[in-house]
N, C-alpha and C positions, 0 to 999 in steps of 0.2 A: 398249497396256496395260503391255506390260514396261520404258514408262522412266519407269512411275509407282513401280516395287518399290520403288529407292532409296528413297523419301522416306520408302513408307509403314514400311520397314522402320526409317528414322529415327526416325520418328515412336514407333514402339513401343519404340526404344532408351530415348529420352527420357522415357516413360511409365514403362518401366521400372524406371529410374534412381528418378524420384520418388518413386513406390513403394518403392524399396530404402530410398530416403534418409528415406521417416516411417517403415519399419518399424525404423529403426536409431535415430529419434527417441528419447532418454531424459529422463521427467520430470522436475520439481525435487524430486519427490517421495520419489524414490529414495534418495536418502543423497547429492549430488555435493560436499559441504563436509564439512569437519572441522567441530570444538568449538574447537581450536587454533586455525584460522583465521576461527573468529566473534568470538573473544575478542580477534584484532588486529584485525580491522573496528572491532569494539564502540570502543576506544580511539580511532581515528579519527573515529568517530562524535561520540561524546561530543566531541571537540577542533573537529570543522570541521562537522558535520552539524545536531547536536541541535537549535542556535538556530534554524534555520528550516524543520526538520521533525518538531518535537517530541521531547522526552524519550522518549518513547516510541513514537516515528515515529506519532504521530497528527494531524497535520499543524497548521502555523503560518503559518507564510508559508511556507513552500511547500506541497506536495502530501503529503499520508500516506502513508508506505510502507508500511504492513502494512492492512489489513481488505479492505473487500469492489470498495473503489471501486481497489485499487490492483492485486487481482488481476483483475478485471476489465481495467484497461488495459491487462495484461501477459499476457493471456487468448493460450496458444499462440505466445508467441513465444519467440525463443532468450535464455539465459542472457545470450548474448553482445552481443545487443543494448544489455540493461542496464547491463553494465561499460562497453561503448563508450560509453554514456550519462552515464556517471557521471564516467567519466575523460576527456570531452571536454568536459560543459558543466557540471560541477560543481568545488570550491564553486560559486556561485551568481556570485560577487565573485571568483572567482579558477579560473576554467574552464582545464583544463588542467594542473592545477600537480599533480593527483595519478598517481601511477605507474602502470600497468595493474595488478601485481601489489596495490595498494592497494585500485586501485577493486575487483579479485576480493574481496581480503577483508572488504570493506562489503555486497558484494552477499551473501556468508556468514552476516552478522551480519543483514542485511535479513530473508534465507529463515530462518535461527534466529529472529528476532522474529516471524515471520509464520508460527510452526507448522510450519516445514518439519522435515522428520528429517535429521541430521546423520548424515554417513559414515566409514568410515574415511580419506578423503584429502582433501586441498585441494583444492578448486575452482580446476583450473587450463588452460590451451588448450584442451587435449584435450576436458575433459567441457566448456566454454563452446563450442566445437564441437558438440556434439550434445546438447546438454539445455536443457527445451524448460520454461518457465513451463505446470501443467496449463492446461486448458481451461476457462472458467468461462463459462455463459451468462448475460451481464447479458442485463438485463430492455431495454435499448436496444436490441438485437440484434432482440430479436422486433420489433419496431417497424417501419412500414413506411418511419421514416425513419430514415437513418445516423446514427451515434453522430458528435458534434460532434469535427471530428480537432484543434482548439486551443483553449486555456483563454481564459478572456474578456480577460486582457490581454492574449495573442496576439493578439485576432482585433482588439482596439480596437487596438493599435501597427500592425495589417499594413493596416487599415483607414482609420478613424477618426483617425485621430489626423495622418497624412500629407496626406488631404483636405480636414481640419478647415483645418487649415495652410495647403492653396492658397486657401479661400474667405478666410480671414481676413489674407491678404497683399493682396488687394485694395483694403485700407483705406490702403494705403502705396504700390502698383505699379498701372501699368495695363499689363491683359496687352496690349491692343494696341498694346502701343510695346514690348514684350518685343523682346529681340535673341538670335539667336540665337548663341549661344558657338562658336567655331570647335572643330572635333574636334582632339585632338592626335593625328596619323600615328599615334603609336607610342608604350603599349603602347595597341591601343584597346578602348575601354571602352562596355560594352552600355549601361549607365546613362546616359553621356554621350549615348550615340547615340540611343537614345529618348526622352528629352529634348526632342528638334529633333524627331521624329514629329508631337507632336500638341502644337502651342506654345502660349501664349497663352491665347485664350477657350474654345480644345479642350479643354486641360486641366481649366477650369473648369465645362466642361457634362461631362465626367466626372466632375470630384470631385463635384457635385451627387446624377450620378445616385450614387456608389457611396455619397455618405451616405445618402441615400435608402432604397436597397436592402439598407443593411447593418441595418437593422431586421430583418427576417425571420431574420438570422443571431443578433441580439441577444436573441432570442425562442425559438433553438431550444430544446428539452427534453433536458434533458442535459448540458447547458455548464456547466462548473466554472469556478470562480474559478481564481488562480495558489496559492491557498493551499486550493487542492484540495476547498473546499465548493463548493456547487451552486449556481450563480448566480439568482437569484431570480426566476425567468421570469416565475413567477406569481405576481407580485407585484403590488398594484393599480398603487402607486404606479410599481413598474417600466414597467407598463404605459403608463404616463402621459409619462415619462420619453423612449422610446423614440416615443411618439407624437408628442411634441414634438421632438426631432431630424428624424423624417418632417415634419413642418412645415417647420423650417426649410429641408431638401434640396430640397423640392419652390418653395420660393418661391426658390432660387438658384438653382436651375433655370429658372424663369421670367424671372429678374431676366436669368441667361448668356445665355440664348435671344436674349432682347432686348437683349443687349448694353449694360446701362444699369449702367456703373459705378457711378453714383452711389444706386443700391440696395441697394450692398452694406455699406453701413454698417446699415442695418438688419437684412440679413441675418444678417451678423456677429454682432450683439448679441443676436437670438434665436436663434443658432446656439449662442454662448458659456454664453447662459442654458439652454438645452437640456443643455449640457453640465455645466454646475459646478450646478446643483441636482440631478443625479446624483451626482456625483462625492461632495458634502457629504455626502450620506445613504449611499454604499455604497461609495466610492473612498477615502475621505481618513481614514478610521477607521485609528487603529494606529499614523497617524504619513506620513514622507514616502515615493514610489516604493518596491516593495519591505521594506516592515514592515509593511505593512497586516495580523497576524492575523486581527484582528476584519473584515475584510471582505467584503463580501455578508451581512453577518447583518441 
């Protein structure tokens, strides 16, 4: 029994520790920004922000940063997260180009537009260190399923869109004469090397199933657009949309199975069709990649 103490005495360091570390937790609510440094946010804003989050951070083509859908995403986590956010993948068209100190004073201007109480000091290391976005219980939460963790372009780019691409190369390749690429020694590369895992007609009896499958993700309740409305789950014609992509996945599936190249011209064509009588009605609104406002309405 005595050479269990160590651990469990670890154990309760570490317990300990976390407990210190929420009791030192401090809201947004508190006061952690100036007035002075909402007002050089704000100018920032207005210059690199507004066009694709709104004049009034109500969102456009991107996501709203003030109401209930943006506290909600930001429900308990740290200030600092946000800046890291801001000042690594924002602008949008130019990720990285803003200073940390910059991105602090947007996330100022952010908590000033969204009701927060402003303080005597800057919003700076120190309080992005321990001040914490309040807690807000969306109504997702209750639910006995997870809140969707990426917006519907994410999940069509992480998806759809790479899959689509291997069925639709068949019209021009045949995987069974695919070769595989020799690895370079050095530096080497995971992507390359996976690659050669599962070549060929592997690759094409997975992309089948994941268009397949990726229905169910296209259907979850909850999923926002990139411009931060709620994608239209329940929507009839969505519904239809989505059913018709599971068609097509399930007949290239059948087609891979069997190995019959020459089936994939049709698949193809109701794959495409699956795709762009979606896109017409809920994608292509607003304009090209990335201006879509209007989209998903």
């Amino acid at each position: 029994m005595a050479s269990h103490r160590p651990g469990i005495a670890s154990c309760v360091v570490v317990v300990a520790a976390s407990l210190l570390h929420a009791a030192q937790a401090r809201s947004a609510l508190s006061g952690v920004y100036s007035t002075a440094q909402a007002a050089r946010g704000e100018q920032i804003y207005r210059a690199q922000c507004g066009d694709c989050h709104g004049k009034a951070m109500e969102g456009a083509i991107g996501p709203p940063l003030a109401g209930e859908s943006f506290q909600a995403n930001w429900s308990a986590r740290p200030l600092a997260d946000a800046v890291d956010k801001i000042q690594k993948t924002m602008p949008f068209e130019k990720p990285g180009s803003l200073s940390r100190p910059q991105a602090a004073d947007l996330l100022a201007y952010v908590l000033q537009a969204g009701k927060f109480p402003a303080g005597p000091a800057d919003l700076d290391e120190g309080l992005l260190a321990e001040a914490v976005f309040p807690t807000v219980r969306a109504a997702a939460a209750a639910s006995a399923l997870a809140a969707p963790e990426g917006n519907l372009a994410e999940l069509m780019r992480a998806i759809a869109f790479p899959n689509a691409n291997i069925i639709f190369n068949l019209q021009v390749k045949d995987p069974a004469a695919a070769r595989a690429r020799p690895l370079a020694a050095s530096p080497f590369d995971y992507v390359e090397w996976g690659a050669t895992v599962y070549p060929g007609w592997l690759a094409v009896d997975q992309a089948a199933v994941a268009l397949t499958e990726t229905a169910a993700l296209l259907l979850t309740p909850g999923r926002r657009c990139q411009n931060g409305k709620l994608a239209p789950v329940d929507h009839a014609d969505w519904k239809q949309y989505v059913s018709a992509l599971v068609d097509a996945g399930k007949l290239a599936r059948q087609a891979s199975r069997a190995r019959k190249l020459e089936a994939f011209g049709e698949v193809s064509e109701k794959l495409n069709d699956a795709c762009a009588n979606c896109h017409k009605v809920y994608r292509d609104k607003g304009g090209a990649e990335g201006s879509g406002a209007a989209r998903c309405q």
